[in-house]
C-alpha positions as CSV (number, residue, x, y, z in Angstrom):
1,X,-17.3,-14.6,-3.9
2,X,-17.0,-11.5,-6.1
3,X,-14.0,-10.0,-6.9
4,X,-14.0,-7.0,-4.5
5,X,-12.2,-3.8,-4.5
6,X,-9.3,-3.5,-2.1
7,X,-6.9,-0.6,-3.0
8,X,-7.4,2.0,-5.6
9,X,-4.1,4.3,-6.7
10,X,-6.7,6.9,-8.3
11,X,-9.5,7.0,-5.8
12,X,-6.4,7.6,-2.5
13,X,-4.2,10.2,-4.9
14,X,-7.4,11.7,-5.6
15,X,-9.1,12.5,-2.4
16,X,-6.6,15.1,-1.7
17,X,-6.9,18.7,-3.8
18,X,-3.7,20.1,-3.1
19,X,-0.8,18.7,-5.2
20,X,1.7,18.4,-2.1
21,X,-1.1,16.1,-0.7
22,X,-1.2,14.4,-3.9
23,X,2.1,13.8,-4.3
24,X,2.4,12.5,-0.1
25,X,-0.4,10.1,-1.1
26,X,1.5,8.8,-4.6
27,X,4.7,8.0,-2.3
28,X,2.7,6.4,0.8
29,X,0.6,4.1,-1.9
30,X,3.9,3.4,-3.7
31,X,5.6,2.4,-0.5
32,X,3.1,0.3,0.3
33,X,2.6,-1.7,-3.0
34,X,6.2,-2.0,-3.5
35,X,6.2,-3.6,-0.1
36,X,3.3,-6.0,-0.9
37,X,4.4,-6.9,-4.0
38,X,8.4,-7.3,-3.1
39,X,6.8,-9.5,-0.2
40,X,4.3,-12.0,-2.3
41,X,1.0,-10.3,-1.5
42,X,0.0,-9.2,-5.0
43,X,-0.2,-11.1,-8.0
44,X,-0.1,-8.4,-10.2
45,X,2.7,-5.7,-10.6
46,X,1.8,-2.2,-10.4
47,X,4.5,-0.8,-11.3
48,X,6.3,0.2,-15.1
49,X,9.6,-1.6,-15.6
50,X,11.3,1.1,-14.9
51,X,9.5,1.2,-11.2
52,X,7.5,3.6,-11.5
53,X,3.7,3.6,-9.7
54,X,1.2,2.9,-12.6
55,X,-1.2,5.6,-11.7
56,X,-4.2,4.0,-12.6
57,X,-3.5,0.6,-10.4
58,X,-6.6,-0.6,-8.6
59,X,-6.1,-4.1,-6.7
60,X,-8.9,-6.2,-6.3
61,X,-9.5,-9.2,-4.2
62,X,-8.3,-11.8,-7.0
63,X,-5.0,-9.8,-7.4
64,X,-4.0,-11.3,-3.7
65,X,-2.3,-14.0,-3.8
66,X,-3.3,-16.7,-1.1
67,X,-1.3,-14.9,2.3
68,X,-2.5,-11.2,0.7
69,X,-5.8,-12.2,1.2
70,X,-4.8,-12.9,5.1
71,X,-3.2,-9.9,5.8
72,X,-3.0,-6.9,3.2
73,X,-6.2,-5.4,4.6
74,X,-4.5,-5.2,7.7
75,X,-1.2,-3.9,6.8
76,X,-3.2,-1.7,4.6
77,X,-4.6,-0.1,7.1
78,X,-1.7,0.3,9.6
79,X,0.6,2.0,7.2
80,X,-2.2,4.5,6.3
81,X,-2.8,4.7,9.4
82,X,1.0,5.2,10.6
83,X,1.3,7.5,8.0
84,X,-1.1,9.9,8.5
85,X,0.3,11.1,11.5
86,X,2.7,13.6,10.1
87,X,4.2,14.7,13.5
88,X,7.6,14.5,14.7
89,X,10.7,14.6,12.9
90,X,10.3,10.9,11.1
91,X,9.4,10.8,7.6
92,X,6.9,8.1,7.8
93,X,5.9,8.0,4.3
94,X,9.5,6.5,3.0
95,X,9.4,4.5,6.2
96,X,9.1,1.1,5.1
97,X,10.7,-0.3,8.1
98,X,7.2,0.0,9.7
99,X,5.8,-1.8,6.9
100,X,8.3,-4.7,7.6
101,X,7.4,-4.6,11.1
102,X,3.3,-4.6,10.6
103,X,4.0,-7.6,8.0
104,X,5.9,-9.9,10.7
105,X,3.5,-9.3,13.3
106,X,0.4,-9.9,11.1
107,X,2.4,-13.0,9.3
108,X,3.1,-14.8,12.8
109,X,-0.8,-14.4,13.3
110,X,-1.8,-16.4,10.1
């Protein structure tokens, strides 16, 4: 199987022009990967050692470990999802609670 492209940092941050979008998008996909990677689905760390997002991160299929190859697609796709609806007075981008919540309903379906 060939080592597919899953997540790319650059090509999400990117697709906005605005800088306020920009800088919404750094935070969701930071969220997100420190999630994955705090919860075993990377094998790779995309992040400096001081924490920081590496900017340039892409995750491909071989940077999943066995259970991110399961279920990041899917709790890819529900934070962005749950993210980019920006009503309401909930800050869903620095809601990672939601994250914790999409990764315990897709781990008890694996």
């Amino acid at each position: 199987m060939r080592n597919e492209l899953i997540f790319s940092v650059p090509g999400m941050v990117n697709a906005y022009p605005a800088d306020s979008d920009k800088n919404r998008m750094t935070v969701i996909c930071a969220n997100l990967l420190r999630f994955a990677y705090d919860h075993g689905l990377l094998n790779v760390c995309p992040f400096t050692e001081g924490g920081e997002l590496l900017m340039d991160t892409i995750i491909r299929r071989d940077d999943l470990t066995a259970l991110g190859k399961l279920i990041f697609n899917d709790l890819m796709y529900d934070w962005l999802t749950y993210t980019d609806n920006e009503s309401g007075k909930i800050d869903r981008k620095n809601n990672v609670k939601m994250l914790e919540k999409y990764f315990n309903k897709l781990s008890q379906s694996v």
